[in-house]
C-alpha positions as CSV (number, residue, x, y, z in Angstrom):
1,X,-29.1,-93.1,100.5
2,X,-28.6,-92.3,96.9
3,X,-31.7,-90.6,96.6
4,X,-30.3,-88.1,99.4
5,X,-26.9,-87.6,97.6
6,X,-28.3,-86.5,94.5
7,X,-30.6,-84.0,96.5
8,X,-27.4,-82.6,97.9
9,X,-26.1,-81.9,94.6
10,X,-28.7,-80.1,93.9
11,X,-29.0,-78.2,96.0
12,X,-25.2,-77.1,96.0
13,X,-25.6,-76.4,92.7
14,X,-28.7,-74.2,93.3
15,X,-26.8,-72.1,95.6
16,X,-23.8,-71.6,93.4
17,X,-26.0,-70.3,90.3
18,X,-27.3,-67.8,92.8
19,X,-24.4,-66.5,93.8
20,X,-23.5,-65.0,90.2
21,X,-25.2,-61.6,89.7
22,X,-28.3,-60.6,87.5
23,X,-26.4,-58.7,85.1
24,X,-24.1,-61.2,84.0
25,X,-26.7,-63.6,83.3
26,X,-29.2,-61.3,80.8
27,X,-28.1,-60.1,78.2
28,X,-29.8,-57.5,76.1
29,X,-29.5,-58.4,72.1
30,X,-31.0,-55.1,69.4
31,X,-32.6,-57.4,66.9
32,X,-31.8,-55.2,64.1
33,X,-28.3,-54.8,65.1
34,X,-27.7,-58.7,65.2
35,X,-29.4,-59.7,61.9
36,X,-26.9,-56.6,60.8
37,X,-23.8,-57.1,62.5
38,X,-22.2,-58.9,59.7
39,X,-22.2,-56.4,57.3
40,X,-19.4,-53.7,56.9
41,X,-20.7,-50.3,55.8
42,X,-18.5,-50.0,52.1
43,X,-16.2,-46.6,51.9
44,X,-17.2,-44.0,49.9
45,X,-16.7,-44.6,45.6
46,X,-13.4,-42.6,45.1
47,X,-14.3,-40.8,42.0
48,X,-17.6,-39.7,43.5
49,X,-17.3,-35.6,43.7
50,X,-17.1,-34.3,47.4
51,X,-19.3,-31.7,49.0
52,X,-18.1,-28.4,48.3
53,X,-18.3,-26.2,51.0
54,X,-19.9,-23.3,49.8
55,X,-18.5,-20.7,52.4
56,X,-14.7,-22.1,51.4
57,X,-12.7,-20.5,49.0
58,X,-12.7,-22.0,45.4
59,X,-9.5,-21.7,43.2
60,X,-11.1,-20.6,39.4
61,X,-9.5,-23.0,36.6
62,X,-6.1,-22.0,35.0
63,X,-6.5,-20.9,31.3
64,X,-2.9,-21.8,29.6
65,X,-4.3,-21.2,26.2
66,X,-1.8,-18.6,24.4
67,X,-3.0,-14.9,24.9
68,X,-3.2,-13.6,21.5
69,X,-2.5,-9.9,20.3
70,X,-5.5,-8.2,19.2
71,X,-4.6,-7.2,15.7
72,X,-3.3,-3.9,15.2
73,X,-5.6,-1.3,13.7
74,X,-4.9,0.1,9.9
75,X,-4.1,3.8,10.2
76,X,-6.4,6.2,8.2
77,X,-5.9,6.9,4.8
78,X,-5.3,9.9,3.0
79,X,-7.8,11.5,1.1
80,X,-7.6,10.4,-2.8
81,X,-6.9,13.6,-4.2
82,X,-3.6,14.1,-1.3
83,X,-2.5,10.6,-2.4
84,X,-2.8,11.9,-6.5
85,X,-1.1,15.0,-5.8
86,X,1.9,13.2,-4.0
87,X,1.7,10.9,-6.5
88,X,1.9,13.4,-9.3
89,X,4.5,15.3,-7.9
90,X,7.0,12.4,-7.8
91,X,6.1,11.2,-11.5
92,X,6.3,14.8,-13.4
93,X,8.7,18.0,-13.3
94,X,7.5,21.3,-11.2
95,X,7.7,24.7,-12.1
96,X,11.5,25.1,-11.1
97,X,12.5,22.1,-12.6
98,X,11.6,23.1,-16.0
99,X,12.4,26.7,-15.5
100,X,16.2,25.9,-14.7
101,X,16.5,23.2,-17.5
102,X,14.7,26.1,-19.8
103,X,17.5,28.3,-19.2
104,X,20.0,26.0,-19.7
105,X,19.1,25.3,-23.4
106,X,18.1,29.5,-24.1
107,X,20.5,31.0,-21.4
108,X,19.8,32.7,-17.8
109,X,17.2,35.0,-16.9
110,X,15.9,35.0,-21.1
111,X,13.2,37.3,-21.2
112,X,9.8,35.8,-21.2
113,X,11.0,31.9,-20.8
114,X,10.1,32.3,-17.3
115,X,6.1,33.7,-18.4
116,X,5.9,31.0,-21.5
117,X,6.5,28.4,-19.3
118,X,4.3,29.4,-16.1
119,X,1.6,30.4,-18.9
120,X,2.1,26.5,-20.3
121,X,2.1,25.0,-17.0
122,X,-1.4,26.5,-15.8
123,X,-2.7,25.4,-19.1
124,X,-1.6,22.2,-19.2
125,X,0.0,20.9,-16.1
126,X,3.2,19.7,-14.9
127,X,4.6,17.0,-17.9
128,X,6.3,13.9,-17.1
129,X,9.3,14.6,-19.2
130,X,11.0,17.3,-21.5
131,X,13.7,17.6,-24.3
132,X,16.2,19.9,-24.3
133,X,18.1,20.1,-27.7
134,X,18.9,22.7,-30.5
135,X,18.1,22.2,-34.5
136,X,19.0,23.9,-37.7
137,X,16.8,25.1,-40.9
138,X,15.5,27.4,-43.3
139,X,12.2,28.1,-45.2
140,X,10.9,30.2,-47.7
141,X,7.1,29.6,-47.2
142,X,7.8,25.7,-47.1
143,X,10.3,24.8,-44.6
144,X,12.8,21.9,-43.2
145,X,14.0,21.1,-39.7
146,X,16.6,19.1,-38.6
147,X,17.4,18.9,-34.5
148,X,18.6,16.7,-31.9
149,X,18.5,16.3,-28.1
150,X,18.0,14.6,-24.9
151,X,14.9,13.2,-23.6
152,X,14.3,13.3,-19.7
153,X,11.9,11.2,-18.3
154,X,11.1,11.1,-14.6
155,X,10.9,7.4,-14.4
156,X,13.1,6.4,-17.2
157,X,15.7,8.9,-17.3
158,X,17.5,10.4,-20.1
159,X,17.9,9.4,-23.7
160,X,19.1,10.8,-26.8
161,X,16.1,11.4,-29.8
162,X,16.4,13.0,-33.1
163,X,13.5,15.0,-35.2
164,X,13.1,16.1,-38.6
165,X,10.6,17.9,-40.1
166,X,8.8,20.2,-42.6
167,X,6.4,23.1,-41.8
168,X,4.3,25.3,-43.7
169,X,3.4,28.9,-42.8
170,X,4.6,31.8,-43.7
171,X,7.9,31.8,-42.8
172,X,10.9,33.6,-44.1
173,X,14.6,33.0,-42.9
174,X,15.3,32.9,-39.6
175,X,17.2,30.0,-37.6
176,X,15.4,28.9,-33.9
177,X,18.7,26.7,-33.0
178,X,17.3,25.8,-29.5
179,X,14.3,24.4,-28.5
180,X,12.6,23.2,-25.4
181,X,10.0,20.5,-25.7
182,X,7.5,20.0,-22.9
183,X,6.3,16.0,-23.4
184,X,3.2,14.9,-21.2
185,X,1.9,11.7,-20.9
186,X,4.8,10.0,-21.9
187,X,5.0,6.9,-20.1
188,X,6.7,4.6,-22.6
189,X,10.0,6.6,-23.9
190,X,10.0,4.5,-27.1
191,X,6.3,6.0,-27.8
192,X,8.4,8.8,-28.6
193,X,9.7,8.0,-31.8
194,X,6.7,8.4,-33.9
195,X,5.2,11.3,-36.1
196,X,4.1,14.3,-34.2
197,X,1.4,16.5,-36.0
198,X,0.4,19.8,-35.1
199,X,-2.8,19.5,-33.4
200,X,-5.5,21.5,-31.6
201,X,-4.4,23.5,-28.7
202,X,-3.3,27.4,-27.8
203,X,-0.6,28.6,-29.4
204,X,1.6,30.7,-26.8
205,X,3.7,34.1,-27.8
206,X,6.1,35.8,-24.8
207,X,8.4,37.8,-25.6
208,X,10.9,36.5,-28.2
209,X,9.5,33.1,-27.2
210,X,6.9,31.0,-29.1
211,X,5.3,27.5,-28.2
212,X,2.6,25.3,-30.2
213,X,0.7,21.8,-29.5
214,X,1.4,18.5,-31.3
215,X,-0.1,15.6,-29.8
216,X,0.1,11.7,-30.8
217,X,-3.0,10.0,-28.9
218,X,-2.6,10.9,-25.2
219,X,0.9,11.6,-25.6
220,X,1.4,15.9,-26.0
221,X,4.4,18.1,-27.2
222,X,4.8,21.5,-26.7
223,X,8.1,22.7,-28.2
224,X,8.9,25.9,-26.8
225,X,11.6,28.0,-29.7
226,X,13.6,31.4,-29.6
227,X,13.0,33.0,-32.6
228,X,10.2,35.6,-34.7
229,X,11.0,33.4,-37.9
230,X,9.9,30.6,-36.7
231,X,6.7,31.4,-34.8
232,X,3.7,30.5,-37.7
233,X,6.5,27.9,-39.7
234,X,6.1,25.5,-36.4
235,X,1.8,26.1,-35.9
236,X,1.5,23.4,-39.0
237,X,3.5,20.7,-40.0
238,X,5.0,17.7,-38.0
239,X,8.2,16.7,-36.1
240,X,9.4,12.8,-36.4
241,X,11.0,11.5,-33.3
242,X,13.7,8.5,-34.3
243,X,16.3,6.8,-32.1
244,X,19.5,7.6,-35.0
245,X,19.6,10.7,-36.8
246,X,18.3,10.6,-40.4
247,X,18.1,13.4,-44.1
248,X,15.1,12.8,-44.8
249,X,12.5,15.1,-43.3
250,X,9.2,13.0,-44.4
């Protein structure tokens, strides 16, 4: 009786596991995919650089450094000998100049002033001051001189300056009580007051109008007198230039 129970049981449990279907009871397990199931793919590293899709557009870096100004470009210069003649015209007296300070010391339209001094100046050049003065003498084959003026000086302005003086020539009489003294190369004004001796250079005759050359190292005089008594007295001799008038003529 027992044996029959248990047979019963088995079979009613026979027919209920038939009664489930086939796919419910196999199930189909990727060998790979197990072992691997328990491992999570990581994300990507963040600072690892993304693909850059080549056909996309690409934004170029901003440069903030400061734009600098290219540097501007020195103008030409003048030729040397433009630059020398401006530069000589602003440090010396021109034609005119002289011409009207001439007649103020010998008198308007004085004939020949105007030819002694164009004759000096294409000689010589244009100087870079003058005196303008009178003086007062006599001689009877030796001579003395006495004068007194004003300097002019194109950089340092005007000044007064005293001369004295002998001269030796041929002279007789005769009073030259204005003189005009063309200076070149005068760039001190107290290189003035030294001795003066008549040196080597043209001596000019115009008209009533006479003028020698006296020259101290690079400094040059060219008094320029009114007066036929006078003309061989001042080709020798000296003039002494002093700040206060003095007798003595040595």
């Amino acid at each position: 009786m027992r044996v029959r129970t248990l047979m019963l049981w088995a079979a009613a449990a026979s027919l209920g596991l038939g009664a489930v279907p086939a796919s419910a009871q196999i199930t189909t397990i990727d060998p790979n995919t197990a072992i691997d199931s328990d491992l999570q793919t990581p994300p990507p590293p963040q600072n690892d650089p993304q693909p850059v899709d080549q056909g996309a557009y690409q934004e170029v870096p901003r440069n903030d450094a400061p734009v600098v100004d290219p540097q501007p470009v020195a103008p030409a210069t003048e030729p040397d000998a433009a630059t020398s003649a401006r530069a000589e015209a602003a440090n010396t007296y021109a034609r005119d100049d002289l011409l009207s300070a001439a007649e103020g010391v010998f008198g308007k339209g004085a004939s020949g002033l105007a030819g002694i001094i164009e004759d000096i100046l294409k000689d010589q050049g244009q100087p870079n001051a003058y005196i303008a003065g009178r003086e007062a003498g006599g001689a009877i084959g030796v001579g003395l001189r006495y004068g007194s003026g004003e300097l002019f000086h194109k950089i340092e302005g005007q000044r007064k300056v005293y001369w004295t003086g002998p001269s030796i020539g041929f002279d007789v009489g005769g009073d030259a009580n204005k003189v005009f003294v063309l200076v070149y190369n005068l760039y001190d004004s107290q290189e003035l007051y030294k001795r003066f001796p008549a040196g080597e250079g043209r001596v000019y005759f115009v008209g009533g109008f006479s003028a020698s050359y006296m020259r101290r190292g690079d400094v040059v005089l060219i008094p320029v007198r009114l007066g036929v008594g006078w003309r061989l007295g001042v080709n020798a001799g000296y003039m002494k230039f002093s700040e206060k008038q003095r007798w003595l003529p040595f």
